[in-house]
VMD Tcl script that draws the C-alpha trace (Angstrom):
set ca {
  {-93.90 68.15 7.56}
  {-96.58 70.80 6.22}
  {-100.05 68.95 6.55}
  {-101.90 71.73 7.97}
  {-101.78 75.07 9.02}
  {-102.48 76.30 12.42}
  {-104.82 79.27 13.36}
  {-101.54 81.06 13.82}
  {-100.31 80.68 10.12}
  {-97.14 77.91 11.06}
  {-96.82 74.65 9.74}
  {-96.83 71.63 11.77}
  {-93.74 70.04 12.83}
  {-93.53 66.47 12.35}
  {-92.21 65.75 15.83}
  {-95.44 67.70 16.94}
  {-97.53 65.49 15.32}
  {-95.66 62.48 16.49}
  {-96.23 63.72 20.14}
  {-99.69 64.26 19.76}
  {-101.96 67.36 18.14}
  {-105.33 68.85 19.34}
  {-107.37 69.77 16.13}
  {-109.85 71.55 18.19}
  {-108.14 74.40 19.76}
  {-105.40 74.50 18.13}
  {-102.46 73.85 20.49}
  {-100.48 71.32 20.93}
  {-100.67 68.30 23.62}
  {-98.68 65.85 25.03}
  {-100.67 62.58 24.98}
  {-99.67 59.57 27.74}
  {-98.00 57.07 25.85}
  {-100.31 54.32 24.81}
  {-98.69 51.34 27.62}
  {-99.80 54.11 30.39}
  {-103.67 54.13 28.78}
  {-103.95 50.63 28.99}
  {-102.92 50.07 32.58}
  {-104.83 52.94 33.81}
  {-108.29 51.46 31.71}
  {-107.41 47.87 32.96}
  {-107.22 50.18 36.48}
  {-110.22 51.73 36.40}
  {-112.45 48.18 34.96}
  {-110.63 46.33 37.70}
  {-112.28 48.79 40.38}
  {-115.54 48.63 38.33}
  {-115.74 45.28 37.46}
  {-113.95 43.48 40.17}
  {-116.35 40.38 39.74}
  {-116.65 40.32 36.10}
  {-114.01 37.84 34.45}
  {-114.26 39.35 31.44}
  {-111.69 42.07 32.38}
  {-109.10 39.65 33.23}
  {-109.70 37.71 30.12}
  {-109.23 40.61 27.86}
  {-105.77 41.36 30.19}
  {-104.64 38.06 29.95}
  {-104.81 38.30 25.65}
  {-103.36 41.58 25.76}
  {-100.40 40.25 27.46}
  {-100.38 36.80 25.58}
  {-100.19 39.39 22.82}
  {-97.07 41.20 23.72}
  {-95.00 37.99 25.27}
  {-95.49 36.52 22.21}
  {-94.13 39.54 20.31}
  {-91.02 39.69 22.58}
  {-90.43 35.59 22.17}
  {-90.59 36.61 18.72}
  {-88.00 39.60 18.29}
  {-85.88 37.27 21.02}
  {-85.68 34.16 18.47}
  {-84.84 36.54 15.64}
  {-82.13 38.69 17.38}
  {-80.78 35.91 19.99}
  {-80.69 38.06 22.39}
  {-81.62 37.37 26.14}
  {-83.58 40.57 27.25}
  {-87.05 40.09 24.86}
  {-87.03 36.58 25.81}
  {-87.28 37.87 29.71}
  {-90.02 39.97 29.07}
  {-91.72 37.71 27.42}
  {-91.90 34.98 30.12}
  {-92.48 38.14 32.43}
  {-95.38 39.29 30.02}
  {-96.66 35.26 30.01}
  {-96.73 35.32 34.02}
  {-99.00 38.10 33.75}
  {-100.92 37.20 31.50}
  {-101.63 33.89 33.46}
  {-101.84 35.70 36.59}
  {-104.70 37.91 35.00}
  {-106.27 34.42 33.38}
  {-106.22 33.20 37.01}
  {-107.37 35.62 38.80}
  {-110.29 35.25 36.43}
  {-110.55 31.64 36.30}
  {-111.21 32.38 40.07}
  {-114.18 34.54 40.20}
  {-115.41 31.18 37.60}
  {-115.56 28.76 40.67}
  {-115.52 25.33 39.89}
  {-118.70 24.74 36.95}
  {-118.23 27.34 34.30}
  {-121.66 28.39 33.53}
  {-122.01 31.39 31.51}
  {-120.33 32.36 28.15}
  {-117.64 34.52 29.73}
  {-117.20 31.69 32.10}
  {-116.36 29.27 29.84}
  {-114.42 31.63 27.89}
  {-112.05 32.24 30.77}
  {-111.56 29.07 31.50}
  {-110.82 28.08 28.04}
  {-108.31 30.84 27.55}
  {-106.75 29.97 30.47}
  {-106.31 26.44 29.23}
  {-104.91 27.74 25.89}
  {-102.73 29.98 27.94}
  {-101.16 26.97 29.90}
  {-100.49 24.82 26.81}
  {-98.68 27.69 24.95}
  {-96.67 28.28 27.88}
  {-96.00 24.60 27.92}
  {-94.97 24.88 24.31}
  {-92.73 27.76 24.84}
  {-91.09 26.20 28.03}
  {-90.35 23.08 25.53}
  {-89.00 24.82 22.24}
  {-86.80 27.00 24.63}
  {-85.27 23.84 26.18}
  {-85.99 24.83 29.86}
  {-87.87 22.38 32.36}
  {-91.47 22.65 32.88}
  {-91.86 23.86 37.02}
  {-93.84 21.41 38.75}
  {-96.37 24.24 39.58}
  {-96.85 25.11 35.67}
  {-98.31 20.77 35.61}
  {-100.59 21.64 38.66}
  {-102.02 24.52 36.93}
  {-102.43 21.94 33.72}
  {-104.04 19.29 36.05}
  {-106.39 22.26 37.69}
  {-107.22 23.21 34.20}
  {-108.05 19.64 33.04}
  {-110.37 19.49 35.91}
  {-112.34 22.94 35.05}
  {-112.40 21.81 31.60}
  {-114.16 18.59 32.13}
  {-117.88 19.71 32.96}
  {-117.69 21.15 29.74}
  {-116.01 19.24 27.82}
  {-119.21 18.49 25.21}
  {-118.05 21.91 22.91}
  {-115.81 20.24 20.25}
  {-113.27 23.03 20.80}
  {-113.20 22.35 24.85}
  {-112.61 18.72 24.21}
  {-110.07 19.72 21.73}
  {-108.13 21.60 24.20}
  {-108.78 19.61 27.33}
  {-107.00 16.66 25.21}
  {-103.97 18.64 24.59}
  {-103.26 19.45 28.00}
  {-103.91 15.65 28.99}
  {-101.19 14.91 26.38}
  {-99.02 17.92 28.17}
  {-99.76 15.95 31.65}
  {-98.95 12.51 29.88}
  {-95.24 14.02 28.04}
  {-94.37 14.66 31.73}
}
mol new
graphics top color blue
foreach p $ca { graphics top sphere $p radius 0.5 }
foreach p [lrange $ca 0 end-1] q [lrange $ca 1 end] { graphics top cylinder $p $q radius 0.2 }
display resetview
């Protein structure tokens, strides 16, 4: 692939460019694949943000994200080893929610606050959801988080979309 020349007179490979190509001087570099960047930001706003449940809110969508990707390719290729990683990438995503949900407390006050604890409600029902259109039982522990959830949700519970939510997962606790 001949996009540009180098200062040297060459052309470009394409499997150079693929890997990763420094304009600047020149030369080529090997960038970290993109997976590696995110765990080392998610690192470094964990250790600067420990008390800030924003962080864990944007790690719990990012892994939402990808499980639902992998339940995705699973249902369209039948095959068993997407459909692990997506429950894998679903238990962190609700460990990340959680871990959130935590720094919360018990009366969501603040935006981010409420946010967390609303994404961690959505997070519970579409695990519910997946649990139920992949015929497996619902654990007992995935209800008490429901029933936790239910509670956190209630003090706030006069937004139209909390009440919306907070009556799903009462349904979830009532199909059980």
């Amino acid at each position: 692939m001949n996009l540009k020349k180098s200062k040297a007179g060459k052309s470009i490979p394409f499997g150079d460019l693929k890997n990763g190509f420094d304009p600047m001087p020149r030369r080529l570099v090997f960038l970290p694949l993109a997976g590696d960047n995110l765990k080392y930001i998610f690192e470094i706003l964990h250790r600067l943000e420990g008390k800030n449940p924003l962080v864990g809110y944007h790690e719990a969508k990012m892994f939402d994200v990808l499980a639902q990707i992998q339940l995705i390719i699973a249902s369209a290729g039948n095959e068993p080893e997407p459909k692990k990683n997506g429950f894998e990438l679903f238990s962190k995503a609700l460990k990340a929610i959680g871990d959130a949900v935590k720094l919360v407390g018990n009366i969501p006050e603040k935006a981010i606050e409420k946010a967390a604890v609303y994404r961690y409600g959505h997070l519970c029902y579409t695990i519910h959801r997946t649990y139920k259109s992949n015929n497996i039982p619902v654990p007992k522990e995935h209800l008490k988080r429901v029933e936790k959830e239910v509670s956190l949700l209630e003090p706030i519970a006069e937004d139209p979309k909390n009440r919306k939510m907070k009556a799903k997962l009462v349904y979830v606790l009532d199909e059980n």
